[in-house]
C-alpha positions as a Python dict, from the first residue, in 0.01 Angstrom:
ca = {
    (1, 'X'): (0, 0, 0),
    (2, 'X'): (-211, -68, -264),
    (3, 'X'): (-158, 96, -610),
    (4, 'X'): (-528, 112, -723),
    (5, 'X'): (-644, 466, -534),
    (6, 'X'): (-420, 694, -721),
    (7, 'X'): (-391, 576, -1076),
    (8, 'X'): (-769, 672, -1189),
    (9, 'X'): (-614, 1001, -1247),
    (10, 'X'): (-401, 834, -1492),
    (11, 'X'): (-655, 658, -1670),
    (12, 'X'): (-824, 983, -1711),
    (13, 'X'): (-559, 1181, -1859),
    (14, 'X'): (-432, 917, -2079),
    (15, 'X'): (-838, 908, -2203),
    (16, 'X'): (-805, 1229, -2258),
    (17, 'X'): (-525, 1190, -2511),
    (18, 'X'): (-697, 913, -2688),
    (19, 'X'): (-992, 1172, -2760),
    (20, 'X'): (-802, 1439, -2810),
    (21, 'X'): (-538, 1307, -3035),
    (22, 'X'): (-691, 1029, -3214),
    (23, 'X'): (-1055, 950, -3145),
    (24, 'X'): (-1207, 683, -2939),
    (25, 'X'): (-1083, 387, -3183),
    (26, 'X'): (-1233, 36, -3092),
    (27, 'X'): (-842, -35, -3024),
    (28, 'X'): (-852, 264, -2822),
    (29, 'X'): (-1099, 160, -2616),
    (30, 'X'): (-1004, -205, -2543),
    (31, 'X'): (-691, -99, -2399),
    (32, 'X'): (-841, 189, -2214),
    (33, 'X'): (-1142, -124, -2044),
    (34, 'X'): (-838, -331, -1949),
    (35, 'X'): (-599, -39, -1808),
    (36, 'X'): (-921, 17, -1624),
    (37, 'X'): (-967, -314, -1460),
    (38, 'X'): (-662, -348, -1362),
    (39, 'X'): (-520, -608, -1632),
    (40, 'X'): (-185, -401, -1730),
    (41, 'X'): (-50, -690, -1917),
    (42, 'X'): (-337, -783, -2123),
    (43, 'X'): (-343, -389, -2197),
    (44, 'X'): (3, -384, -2285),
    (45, 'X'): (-62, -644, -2525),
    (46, 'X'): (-346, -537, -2662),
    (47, 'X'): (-172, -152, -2696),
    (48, 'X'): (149, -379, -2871),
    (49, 'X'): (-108, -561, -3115),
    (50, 'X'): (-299, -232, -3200),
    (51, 'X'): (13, -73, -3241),
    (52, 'X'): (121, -300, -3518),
    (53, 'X'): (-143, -139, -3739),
    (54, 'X'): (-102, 223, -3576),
    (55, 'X'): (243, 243, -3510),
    (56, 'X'): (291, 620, -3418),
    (57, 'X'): (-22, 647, -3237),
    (58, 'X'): (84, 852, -2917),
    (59, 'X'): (-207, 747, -2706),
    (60, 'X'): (-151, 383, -2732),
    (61, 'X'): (203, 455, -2673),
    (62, 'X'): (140, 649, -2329),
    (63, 'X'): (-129, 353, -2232),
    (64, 'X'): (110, 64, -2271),
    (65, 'X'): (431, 278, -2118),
    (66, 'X'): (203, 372, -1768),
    (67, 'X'): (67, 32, -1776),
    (68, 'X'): (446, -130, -1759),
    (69, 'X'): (446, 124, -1479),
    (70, 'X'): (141, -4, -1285),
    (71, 'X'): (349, -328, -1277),
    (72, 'X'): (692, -181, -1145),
    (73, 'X'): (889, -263, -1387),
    (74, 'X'): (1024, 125, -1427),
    (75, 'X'): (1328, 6, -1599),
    (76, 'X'): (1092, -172, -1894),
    (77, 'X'): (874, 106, -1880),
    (78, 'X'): (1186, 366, -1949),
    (79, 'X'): (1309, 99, -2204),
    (80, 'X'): (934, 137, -2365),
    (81, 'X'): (965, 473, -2353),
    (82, 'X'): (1325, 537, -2535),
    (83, 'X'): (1169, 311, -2846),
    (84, 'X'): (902, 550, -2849),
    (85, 'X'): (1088, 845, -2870),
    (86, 'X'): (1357, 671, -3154),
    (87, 'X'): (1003, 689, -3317),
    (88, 'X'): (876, 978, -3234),
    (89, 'X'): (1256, 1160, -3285),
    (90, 'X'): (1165, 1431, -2971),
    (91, 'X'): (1044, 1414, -2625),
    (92, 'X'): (700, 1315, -2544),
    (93, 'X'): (586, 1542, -2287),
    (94, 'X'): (291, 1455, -2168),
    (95, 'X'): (383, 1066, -2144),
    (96, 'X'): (713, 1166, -1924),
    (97, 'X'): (522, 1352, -1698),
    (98, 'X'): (295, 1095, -1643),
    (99, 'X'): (574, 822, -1592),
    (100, 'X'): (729, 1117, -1357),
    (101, 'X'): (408, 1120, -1138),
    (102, 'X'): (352, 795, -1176),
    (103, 'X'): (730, 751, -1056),
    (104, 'X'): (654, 1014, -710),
    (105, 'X'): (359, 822, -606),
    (106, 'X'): (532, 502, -589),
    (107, 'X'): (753, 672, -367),
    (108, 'X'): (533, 800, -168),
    (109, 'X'): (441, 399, -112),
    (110, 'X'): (785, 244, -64),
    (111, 'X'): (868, 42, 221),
    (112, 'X'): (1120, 274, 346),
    (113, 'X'): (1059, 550, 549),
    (114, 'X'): (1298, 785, 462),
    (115, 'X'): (1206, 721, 96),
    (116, 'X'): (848, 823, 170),
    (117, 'X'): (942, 1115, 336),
    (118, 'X'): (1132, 1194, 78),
    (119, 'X'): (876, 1160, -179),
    (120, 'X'): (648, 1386, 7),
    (121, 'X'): (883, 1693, 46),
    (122, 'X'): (950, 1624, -377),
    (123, 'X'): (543, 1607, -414),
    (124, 'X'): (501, 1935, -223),
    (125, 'X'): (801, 2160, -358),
    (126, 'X'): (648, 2039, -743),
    (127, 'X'): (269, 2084, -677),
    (128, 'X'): (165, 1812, -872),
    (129, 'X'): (-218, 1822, -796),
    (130, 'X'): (-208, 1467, -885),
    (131, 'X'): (-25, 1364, -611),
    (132, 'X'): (-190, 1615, -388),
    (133, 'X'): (-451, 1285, -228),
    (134, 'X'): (-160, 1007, -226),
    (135, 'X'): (28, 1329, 4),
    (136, 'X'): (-268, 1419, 247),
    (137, 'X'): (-292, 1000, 292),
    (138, 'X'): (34, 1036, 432),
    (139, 'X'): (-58, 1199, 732),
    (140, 'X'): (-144, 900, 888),
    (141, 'X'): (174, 708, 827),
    (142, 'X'): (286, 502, 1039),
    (143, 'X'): (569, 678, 1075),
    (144, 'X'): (611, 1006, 1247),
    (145, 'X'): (863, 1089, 1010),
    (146, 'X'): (681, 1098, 703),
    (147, 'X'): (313, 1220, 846),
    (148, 'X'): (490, 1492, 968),
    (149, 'X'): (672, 1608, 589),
    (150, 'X'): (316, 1565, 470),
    (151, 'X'): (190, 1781, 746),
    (152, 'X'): (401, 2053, 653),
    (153, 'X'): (332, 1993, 253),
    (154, 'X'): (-13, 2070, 296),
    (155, 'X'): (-51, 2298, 602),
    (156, 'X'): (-165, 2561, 396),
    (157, 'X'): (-447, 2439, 222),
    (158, 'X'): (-583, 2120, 510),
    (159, 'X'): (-682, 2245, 807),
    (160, 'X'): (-625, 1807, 909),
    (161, 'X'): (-272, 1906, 790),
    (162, 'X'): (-246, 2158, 1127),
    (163, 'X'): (-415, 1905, 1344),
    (164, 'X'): (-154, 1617, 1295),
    (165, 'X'): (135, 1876, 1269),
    (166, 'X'): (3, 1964, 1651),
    (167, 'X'): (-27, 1613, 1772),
    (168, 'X'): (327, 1575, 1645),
    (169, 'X'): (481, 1855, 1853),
    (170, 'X'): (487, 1545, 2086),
    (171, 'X'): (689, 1295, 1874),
    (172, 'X'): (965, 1061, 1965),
    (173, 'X'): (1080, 1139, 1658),
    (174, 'X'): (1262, 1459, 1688),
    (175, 'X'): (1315, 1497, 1301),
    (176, 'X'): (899, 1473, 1302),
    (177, 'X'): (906, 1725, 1565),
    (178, 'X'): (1092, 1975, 1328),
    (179, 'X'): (891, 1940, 1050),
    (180, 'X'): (574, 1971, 1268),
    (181, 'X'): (678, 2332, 1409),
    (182, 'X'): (778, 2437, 1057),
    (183, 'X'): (484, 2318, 929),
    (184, 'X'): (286, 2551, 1219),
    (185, 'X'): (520, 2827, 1183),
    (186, 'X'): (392, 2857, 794),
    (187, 'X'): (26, 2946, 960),
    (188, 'X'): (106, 3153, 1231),
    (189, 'X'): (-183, 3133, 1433),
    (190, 'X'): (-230, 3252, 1758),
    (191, 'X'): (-270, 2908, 1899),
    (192, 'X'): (39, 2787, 1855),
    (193, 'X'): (276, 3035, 2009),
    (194, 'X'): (295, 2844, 2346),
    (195, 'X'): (373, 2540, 2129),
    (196, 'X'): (713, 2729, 2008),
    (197, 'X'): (769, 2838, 2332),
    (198, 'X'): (826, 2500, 2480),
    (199, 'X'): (974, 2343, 2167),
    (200, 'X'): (1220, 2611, 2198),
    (201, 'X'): (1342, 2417, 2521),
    (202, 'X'): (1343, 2090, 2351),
    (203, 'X'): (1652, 1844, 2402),
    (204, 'X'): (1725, 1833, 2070),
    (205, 'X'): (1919, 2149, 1920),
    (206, 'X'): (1740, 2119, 1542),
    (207, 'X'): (1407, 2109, 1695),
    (208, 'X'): (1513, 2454, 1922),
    (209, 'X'): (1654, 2628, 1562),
    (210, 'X'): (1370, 2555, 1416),
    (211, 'X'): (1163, 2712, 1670),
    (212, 'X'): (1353, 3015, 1648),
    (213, 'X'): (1276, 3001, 1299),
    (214, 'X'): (946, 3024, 1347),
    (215, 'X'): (1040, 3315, 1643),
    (216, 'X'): (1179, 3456, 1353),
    (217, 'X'): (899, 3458, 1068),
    (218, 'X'): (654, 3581, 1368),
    (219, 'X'): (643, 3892, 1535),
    (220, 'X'): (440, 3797, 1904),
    (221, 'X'): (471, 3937, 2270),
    (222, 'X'): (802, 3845, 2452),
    (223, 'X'): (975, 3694, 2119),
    (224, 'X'): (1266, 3958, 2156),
    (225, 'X'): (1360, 3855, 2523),
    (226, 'X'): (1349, 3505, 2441),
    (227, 'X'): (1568, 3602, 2123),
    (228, 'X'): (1822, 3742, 2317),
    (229, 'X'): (1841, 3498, 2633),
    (230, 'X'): (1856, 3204, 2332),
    (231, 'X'): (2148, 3371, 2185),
    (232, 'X'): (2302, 3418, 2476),
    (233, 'X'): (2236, 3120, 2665),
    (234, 'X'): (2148, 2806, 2413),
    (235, 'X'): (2422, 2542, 2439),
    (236, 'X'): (2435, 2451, 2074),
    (237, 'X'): (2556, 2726, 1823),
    (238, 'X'): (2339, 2662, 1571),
    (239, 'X'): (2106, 2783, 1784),
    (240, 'X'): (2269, 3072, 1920),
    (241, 'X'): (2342, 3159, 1514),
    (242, 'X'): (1964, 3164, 1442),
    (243, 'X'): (1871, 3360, 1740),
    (244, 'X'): (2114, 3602, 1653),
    (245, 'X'): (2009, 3620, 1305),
    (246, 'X'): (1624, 3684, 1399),
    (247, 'X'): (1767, 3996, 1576),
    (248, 'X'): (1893, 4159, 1254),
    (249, 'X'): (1650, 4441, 1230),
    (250, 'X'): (1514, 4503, 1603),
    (251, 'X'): (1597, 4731, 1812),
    (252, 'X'): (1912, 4859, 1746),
    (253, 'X'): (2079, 4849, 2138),
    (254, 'X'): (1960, 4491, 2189),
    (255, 'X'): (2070, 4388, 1869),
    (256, 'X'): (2397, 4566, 1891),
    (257, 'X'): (2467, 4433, 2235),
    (258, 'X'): (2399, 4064, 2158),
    (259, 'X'): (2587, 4114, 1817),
    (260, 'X'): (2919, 4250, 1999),
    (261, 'X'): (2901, 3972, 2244),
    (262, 'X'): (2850, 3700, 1981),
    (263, 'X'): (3200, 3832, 1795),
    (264, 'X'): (3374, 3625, 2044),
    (265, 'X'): (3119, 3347, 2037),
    (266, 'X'): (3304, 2963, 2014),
    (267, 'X'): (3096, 2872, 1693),
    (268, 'X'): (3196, 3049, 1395),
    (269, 'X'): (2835, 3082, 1284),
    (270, 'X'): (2735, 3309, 1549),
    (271, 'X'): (3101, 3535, 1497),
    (272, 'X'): (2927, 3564, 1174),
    (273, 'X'): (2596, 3664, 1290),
    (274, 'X'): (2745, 3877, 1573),
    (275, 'X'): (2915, 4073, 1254),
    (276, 'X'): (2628, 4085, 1077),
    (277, 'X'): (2450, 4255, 1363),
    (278, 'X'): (2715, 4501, 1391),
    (279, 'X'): (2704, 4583, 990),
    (280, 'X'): (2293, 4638, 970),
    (281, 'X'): (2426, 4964, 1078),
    (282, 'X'): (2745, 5038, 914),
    (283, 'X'): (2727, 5416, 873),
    (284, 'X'): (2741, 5392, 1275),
    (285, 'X'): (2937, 5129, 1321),
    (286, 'X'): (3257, 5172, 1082),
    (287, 'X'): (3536, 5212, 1336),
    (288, 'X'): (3343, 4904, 1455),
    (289, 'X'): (3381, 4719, 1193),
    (290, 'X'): (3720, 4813, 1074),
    (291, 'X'): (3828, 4676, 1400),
    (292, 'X'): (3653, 4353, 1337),
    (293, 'X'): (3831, 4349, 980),
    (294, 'X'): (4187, 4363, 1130),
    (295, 'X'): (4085, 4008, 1365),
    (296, 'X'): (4276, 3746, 1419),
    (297, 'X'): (3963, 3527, 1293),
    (298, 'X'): (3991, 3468, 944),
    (299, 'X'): (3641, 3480, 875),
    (300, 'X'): (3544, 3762, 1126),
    (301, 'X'): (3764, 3967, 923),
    (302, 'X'): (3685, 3877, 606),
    (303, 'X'): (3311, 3924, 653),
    (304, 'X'): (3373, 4268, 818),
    (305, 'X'): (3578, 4399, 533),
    (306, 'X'): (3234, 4330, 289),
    (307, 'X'): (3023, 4487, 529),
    (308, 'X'): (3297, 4798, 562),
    (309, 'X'): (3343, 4832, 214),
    (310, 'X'): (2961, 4821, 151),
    (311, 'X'): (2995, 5103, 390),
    (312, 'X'): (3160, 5286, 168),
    (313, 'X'): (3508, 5243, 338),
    (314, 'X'): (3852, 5100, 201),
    (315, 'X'): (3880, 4710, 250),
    (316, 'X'): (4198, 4602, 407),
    (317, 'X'): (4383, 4412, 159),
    (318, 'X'): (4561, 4288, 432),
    (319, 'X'): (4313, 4080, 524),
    (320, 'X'): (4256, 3905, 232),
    (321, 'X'): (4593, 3834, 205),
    (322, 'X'): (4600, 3685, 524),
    (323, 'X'): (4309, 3455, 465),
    (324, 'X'): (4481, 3350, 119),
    (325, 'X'): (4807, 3217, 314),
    (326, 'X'): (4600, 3005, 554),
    (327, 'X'): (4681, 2674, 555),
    (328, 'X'): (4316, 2589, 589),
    (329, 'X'): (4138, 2565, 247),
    (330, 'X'): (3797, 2581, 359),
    (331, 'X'): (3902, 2994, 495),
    (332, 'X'): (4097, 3036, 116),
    (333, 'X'): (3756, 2927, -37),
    (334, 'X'): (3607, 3158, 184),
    (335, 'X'): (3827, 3466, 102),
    (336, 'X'): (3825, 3346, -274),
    (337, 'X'): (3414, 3363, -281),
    (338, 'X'): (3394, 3692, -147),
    (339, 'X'): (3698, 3888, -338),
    (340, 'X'): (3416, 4033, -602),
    (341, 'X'): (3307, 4234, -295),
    (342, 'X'): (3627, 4296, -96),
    (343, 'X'): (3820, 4421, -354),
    (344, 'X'): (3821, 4641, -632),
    (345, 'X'): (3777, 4434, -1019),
    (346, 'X'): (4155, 4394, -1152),
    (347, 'X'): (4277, 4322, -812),
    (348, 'X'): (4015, 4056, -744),
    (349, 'X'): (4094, 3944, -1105),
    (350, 'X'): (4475, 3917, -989),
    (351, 'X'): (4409, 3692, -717),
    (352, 'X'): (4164, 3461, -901),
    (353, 'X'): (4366, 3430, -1153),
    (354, 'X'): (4679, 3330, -886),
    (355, 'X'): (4443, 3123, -746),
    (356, 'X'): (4380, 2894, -1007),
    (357, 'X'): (4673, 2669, -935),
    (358, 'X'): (4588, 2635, -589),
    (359, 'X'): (4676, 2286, -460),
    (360, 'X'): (4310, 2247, -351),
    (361, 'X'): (4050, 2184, -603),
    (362, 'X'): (3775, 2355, -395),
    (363, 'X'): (4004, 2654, -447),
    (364, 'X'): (4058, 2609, -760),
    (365, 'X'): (3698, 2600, -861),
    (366, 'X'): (3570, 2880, -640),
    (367, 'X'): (3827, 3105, -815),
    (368, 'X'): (3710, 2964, -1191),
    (369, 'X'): (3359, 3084, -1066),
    (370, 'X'): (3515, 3395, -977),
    (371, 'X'): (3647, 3487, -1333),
    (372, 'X'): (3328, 3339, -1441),
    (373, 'X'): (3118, 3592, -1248),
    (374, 'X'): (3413, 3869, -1401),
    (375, 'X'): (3394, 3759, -1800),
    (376, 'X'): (3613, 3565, -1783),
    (377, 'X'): (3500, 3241, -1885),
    (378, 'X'): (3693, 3082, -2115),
    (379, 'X'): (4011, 3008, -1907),
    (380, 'X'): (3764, 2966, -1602),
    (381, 'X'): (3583, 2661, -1804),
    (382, 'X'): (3910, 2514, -1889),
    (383, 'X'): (4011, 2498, -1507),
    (384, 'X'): (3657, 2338, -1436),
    (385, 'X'): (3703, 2105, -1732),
    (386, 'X'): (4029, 1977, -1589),
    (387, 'X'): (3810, 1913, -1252),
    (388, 'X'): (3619, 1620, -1437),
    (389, 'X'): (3916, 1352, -1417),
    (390, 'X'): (3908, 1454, -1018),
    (391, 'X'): (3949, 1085, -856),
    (392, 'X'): (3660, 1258, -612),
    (393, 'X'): (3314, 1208, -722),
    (394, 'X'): (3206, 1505, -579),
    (395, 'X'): (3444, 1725, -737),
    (396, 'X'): (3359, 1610, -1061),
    (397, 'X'): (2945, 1607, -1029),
    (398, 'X'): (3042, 2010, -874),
    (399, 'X'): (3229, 2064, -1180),
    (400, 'X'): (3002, 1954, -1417),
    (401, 'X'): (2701, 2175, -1266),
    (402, 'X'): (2933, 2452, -1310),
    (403, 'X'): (2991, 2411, -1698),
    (404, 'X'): (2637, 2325, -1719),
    (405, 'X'): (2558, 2646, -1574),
    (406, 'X'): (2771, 2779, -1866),
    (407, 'X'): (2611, 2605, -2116),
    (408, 'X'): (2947, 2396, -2176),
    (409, 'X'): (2882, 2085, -2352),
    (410, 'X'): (3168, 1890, -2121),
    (411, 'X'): (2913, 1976, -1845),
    (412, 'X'): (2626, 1766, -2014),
    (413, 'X'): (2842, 1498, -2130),
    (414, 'X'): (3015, 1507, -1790),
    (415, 'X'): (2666, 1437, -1668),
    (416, 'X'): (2555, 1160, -1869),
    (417, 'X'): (2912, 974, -1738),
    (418, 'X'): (2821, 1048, -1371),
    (419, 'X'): (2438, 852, -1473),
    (420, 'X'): (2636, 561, -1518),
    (421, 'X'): (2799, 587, -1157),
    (422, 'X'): (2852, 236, -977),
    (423, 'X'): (2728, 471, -680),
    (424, 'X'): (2371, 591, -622),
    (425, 'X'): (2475, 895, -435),
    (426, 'X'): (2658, 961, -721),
    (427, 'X'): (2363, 897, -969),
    (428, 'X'): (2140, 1123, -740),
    (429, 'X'): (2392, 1395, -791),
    (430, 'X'): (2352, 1364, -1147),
    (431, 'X'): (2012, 1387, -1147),
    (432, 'X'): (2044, 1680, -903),
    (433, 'X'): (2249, 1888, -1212),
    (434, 'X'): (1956, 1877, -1442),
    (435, 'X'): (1833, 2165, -1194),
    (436, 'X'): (2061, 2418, -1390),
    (437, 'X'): (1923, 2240, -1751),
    (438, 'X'): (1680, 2435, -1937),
    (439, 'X'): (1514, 2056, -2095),
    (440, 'X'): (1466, 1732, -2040),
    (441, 'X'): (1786, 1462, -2131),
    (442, 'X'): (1751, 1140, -2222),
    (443, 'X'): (1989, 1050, -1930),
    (444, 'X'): (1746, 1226, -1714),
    (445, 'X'): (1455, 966, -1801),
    (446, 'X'): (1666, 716, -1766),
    (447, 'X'): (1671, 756, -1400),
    (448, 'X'): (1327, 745, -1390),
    (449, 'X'): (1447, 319, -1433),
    (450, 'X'): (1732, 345, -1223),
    (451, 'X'): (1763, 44, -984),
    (452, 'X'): (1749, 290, -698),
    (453, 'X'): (1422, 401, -572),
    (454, 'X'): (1599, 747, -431),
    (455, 'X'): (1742, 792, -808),
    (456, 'X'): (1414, 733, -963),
    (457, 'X'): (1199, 977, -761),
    (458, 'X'): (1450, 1234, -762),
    (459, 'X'): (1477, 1181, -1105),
    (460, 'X'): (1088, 1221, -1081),
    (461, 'X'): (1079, 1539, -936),
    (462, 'X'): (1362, 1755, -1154),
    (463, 'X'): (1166, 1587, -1460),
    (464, 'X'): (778, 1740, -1349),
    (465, 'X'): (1035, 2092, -1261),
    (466, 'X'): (1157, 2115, -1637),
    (467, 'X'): (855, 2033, -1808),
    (468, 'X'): (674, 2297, -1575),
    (469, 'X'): (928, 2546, -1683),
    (470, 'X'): (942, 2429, -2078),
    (471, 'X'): (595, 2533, -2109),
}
């Protein structure tokens, strides 16, 4: 793909700076003609010798960092960038935002596919109208994959958007085939319904959820009879779990009957949603529930204690108890995130605080959060602290988003270790924390260089989110 089409827009901007900050130098506008033709080295060089005499001048700064850019090189362009901000001593906006956009659209260009699909579910969350022509070219990709992410990107606003997203209903590619009914199901028009019929008898069980989805967003004739036959009858429990989970909210004897029958359901997820249809009326239903809440299910009782104490009713301690003793860790965590709304403050408080030498770290941390949630946070951030020297890099990236989400500075420095990762899934994580970050890091940009092209446009992507929010 060639690089030319999109970075115009660039040019623009960055000519926009020149006037705006500094007039239209001679300097200025050699660097800007070759930038424009396409020479990025000769501009860099001419933005290096015009920078001897103008050393802080931000515009030829910006010029020679995108134009390393235009070249690939991200990690010399980051390089480029961290001497201009030793000189500048604070962030430079506007040229990180390019080098962030700049960063997307490459993405959206990579060889891979998964990396351009990728790119184009970043480009559309952010709403970068720069990217918004380098997206709709992806509709044509040659893979189904990606034209189908861009499809549902840009539904909304490209009426060629709905035309692809309908030709891929009949993909190969049954991740394409998702995206393509999600993408229709954001329109809702009237054309489409017998479209989600059918795909809701596809082969593939994430292609039938996310017709339900779409079931569920849409109110149309017959959509509660195929509801309740999909709950009933789908072979996959995902499936069953979303069907069941569109009926919260109809009519209450259907609902109730496909909720009581889904209590016993094989897949946890639709026990869950079978409770949850019983609890959308707990004033009628409390016998019900407490029923549910003395199970032998862990999690069938533990959800049907909330919903009976939201009812106003006593939550069996028992039960809690119970699911505390199980030698599964995953139902502790469980009973351990909900104990704010089972029980009443100091007992909750008790059994965090037991909690907090749990031989599992997931336990261990879900009851820190607990206390957190409670006041409690300095002997919860000393727990979490301790989770950073986990041998599991998971553990410690989840740890370190939680004391960044405190405002702990072991979270941030925590962070800038995990940038440093051997691992690019655990570099991506990383990256991933910044989410909770209320600025830009200097870590952060550094991943816009990372030798990692998933790094570098996720990197990309939080980078355009914080600067949006910073303004």
């Amino acid at each position: 793909m060639r690089l030319s089409g999109f970075f115009p827009l660039i040019c623009v901007c960055v000519l926009l700076c020149v006037l705006a900050c500094a007039g239209a130098t001679p300097q200025h506008v050699q660097v800007q003609n070759l930038f424009d033709r396409g020479d990025y080295r000769a501009a860099e060089r001419a933005a290096d010798h015009a920078l001897a005499r103008q050393p802080g001048d931000a515009a030829l700064w910006r010029l020679k960092i995108i134009a390393t850019l235009r070249t690939g090189d991200s990690a010399r362009a980051v390089a480029l960038y961290m001497k201009w901000h030793r000189l500048r001593r604070h962030y430079d906006g506007e040229a990180l935002r390019a080098m962030a956009v700049s960063t997307l659209w490459r993405g959206l260009g990579d060889g891979s596919p998964g990396v351009r699909a990728r790119a184009v579910r970043l480009s559309g969350r952010l709403g970068a109208g720069e990217l918004s022509n380098a997206v709709r070219a992806r509709l044509r990709d040659s893979s189904d994959r990606v034209a189908a992410a861009a499809a549902f990107a840009l539904v909304t606003r490209h009426a060629d958007a709905k035309t692809r997203a309908l030709e891929l209903l009949s993909s190969a590619d049954s991740g394409a085939r998702v995206d393509a009914i999600r993408a229709l199901g954001r329109i809702g028009s009237a054309d489409i319904w017998r479209h989600v019929e059918a795909l809701s008898n596809d082969a593939d069980p994430r292609v039938r959820r996310a017709a339900v989805m779409v079931l569920r967003q849409h109110r149309v004739p017959g959509r509660l009879s195929r509801l309740v036959h999909i709950a009933r009858a789908d072979s996959h429990g995902s499936v069953r779990t979303a069907a069941l989970r569109a009926l919260i909210g109809v009519e209450r004897a259907i609902a109730l009957s496909s909720g009581r029958r889904a209590t016993a359901d094989p897949y946890m997820g639709a026990r869950l949603a079978g409770v949850a249809l019983v609890a959308h009326w707990p004033d009628e239903h409390r016998s019900e529930l407490a029923g549910l809440a003395a199970s032998s299910d862990p999690y069938v009782a533990l959800h049907a204690a909330v919903a009976l104490r939201k009812a106003g009713g006593d939550a069996p301690v028992q039960a809690v108890q119970l699911a505390l003793g199980q030698r599964s860790w995953t139902v502790r965590v469980t009973a351990v995130n909900l104990l704010a709304e089972l029980l009443p403050r100091q007992t909750a408080l008790s059994f965090a605080t037991e909690l907090l030498g749990d031989p599992r770290a997931e336990v261990r941390l879900a009851s820190a959060r607990v206390l957190v949630g409670m006041g409690q946070r300095d002997r919860a951030a000393e727990v979490i602290a301790q989770l950073l020297d986990s041998p599991r890099a998971e553990m410690r990236v989840r740890a370190a988003a939680a004391l960044v989400r405190m405002g702990d500075e072991r979270g941030y420095r925590a962070v800038t270790e995990l940038s440093r990762s051997s691992r690019a899934a655990t570099r991506q994580a990383a990256v991933q924390v910044h989410r909770h970050m209320d600025r830009p890091t200097l870590p952060l940009v550094s991943a816009l260089g990372d030798r990692a092209i998933e790094v570098r446009i996720e990197a990309a992507a939080v980078l355009i989110a914080l600067l949006e929010r910073s303004r």
